[in-house]
C-alpha positions as CSV (number, residue, x, y, z in Angstrom):
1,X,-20.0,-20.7,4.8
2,X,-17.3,-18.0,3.2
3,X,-14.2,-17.3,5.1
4,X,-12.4,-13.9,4.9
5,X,-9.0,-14.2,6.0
6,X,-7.9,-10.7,7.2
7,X,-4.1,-10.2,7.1
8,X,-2.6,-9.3,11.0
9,X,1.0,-9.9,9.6
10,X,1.4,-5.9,9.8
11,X,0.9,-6.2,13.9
12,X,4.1,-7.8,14.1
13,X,6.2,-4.9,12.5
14,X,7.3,-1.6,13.5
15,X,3.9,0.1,12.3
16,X,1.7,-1.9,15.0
17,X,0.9,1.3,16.8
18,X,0.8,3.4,14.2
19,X,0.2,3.6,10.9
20,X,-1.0,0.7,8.7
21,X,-0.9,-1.2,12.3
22,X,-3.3,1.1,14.3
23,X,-5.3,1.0,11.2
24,X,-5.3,-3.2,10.8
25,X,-5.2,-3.6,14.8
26,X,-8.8,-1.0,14.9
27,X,-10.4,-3.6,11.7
28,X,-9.4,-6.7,13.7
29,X,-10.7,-5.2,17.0
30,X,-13.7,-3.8,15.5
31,X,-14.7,-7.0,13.4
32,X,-14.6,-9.4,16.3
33,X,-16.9,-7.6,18.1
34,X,-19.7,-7.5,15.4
35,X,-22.5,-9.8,16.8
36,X,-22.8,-13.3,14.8
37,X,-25.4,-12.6,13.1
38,X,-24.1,-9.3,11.3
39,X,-21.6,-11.4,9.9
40,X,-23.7,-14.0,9.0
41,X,-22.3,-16.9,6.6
42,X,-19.1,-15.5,6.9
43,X,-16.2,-16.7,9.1
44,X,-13.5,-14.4,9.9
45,X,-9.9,-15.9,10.8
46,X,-6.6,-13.7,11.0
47,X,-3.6,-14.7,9.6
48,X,-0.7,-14.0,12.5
49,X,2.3,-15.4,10.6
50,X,3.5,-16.0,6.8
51,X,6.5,-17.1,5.8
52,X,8.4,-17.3,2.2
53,X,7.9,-20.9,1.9
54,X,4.2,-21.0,2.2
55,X,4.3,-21.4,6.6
56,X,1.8,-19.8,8.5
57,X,-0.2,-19.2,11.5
58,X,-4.0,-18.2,11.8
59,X,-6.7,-17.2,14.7
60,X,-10.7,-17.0,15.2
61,X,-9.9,-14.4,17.8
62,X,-8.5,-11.1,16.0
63,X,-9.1,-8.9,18.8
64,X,-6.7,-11.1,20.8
65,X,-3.5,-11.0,18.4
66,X,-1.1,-7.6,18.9
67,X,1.8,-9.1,17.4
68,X,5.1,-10.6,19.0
69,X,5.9,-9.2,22.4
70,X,9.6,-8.1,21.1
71,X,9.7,-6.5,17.8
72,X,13.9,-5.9,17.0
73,X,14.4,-2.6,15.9
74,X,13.8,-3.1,11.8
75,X,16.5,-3.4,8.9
76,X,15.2,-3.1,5.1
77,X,15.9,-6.6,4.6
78,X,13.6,-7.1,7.5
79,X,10.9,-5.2,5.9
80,X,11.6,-7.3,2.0
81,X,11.2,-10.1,4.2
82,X,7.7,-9.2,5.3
83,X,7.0,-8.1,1.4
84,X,7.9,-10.9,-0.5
85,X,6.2,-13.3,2.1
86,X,3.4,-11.8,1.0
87,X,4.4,-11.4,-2.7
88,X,5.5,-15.1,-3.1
89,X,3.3,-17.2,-0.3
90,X,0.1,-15.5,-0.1
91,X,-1.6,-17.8,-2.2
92,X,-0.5,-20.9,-1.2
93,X,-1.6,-19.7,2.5
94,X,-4.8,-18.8,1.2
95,X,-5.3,-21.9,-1.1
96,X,-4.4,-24.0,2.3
97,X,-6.7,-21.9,4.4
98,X,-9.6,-22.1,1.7
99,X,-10.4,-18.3,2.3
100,X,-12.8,-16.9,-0.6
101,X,-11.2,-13.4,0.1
102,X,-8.2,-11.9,1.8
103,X,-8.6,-8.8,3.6
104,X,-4.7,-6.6,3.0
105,X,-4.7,-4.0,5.1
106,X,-1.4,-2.7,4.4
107,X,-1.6,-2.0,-0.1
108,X,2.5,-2.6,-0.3
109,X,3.7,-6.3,-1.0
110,X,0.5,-6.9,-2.8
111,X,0.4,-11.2,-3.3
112,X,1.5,-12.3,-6.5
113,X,-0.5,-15.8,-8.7
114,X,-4.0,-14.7,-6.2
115,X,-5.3,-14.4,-9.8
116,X,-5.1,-18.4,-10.0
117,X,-7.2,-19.1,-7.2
118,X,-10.6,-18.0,-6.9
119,X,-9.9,-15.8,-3.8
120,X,-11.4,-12.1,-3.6
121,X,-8.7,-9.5,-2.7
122,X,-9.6,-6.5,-0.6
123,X,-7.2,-4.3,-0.3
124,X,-6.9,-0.4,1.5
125,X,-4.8,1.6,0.2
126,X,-4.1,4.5,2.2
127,X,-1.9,7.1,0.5
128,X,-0.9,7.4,-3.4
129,X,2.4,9.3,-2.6
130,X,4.2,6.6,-4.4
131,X,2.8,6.8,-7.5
132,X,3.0,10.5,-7.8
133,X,6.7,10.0,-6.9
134,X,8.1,6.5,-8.0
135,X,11.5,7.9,-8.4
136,X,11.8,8.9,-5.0
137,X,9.9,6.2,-3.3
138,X,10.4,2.9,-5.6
139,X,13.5,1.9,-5.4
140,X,15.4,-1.6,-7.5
141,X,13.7,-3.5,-4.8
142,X,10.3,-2.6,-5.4
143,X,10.9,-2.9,-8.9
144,X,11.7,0.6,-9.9
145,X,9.8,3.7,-11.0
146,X,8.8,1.5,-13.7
147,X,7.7,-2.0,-12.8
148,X,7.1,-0.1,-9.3
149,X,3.8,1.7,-10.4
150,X,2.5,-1.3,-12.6
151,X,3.0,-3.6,-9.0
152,X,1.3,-1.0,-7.3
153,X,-1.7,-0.6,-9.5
154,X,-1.7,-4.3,-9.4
């Protein structure tokens, strides 16, 4: 049996409702109603939580997870937070999990070292405006205009 692990992290940021949320929140919604045997070998589990050093929650039932019930109005650090969880413990969650593919619905923060584990990325990428415009939307912390668009085409 292959497991997709599909990334729910984004429901528990400001964008759950709209967005990259709406869009992740429709997937999770729309994939847990597929009968079983559209999925077939596959087994779908949502991660719900990642932290920087590798923690991290999952769940068989994605239609069921909408995030945290208080969300605090957002700083940037807040959103780094999110990106380098991502970035940095991705693949250690994934390695733990032994998912064959990770489903990032949310193209930003793309996981560093996934290349060193045999697990499939999928990733949707909804708008290019950054790469048109790395000067005005990459800033130091996202590596610059520079490093920026090479970590985005990553």
């Amino acid at each position: 049996m292959k497991t997709l692990l599909v990334d729910l992290t984004s429901l528990d940021t400001p964008s759950r409702r709209r967005g990259f949320g709406r869009y992740v929140r429709d997937l999770a919604v729309g994939l847990s109603r597929l009968p079983a045997e559209a999925l077939g070998p596959v087994r779908l589990l949502g991660l719900t939580h990642l932290e920087v050093n590798g923690e991290y929650r999952i769940t068989e039932q994605l239609d069921s997870f909408n995030g945290s019930p208080k969300i605090p109005v957002p700083t940037a650090r807040d959103h780094y937070h999110w990106a380098y969880a991502r970035r940095l413990a991705l693949f250690r969650a994934t390695k733990s999990i032994g998912a064959d593919a990770v489903h990032l619905g949310d193209a930003h923060a793309t996981p560093l070292f996934m290349g060193a584990k045999l697990c499939r990325r999928i990733v949707t990428c909804h708008d290019a405006i950054p790469m048109h415009f790395p000067q005005r939307y990459m800033g130091w912390r996202d590596g610059g205009p520079l490093l920026g668009k090479a970590i985005e085409r990553r």
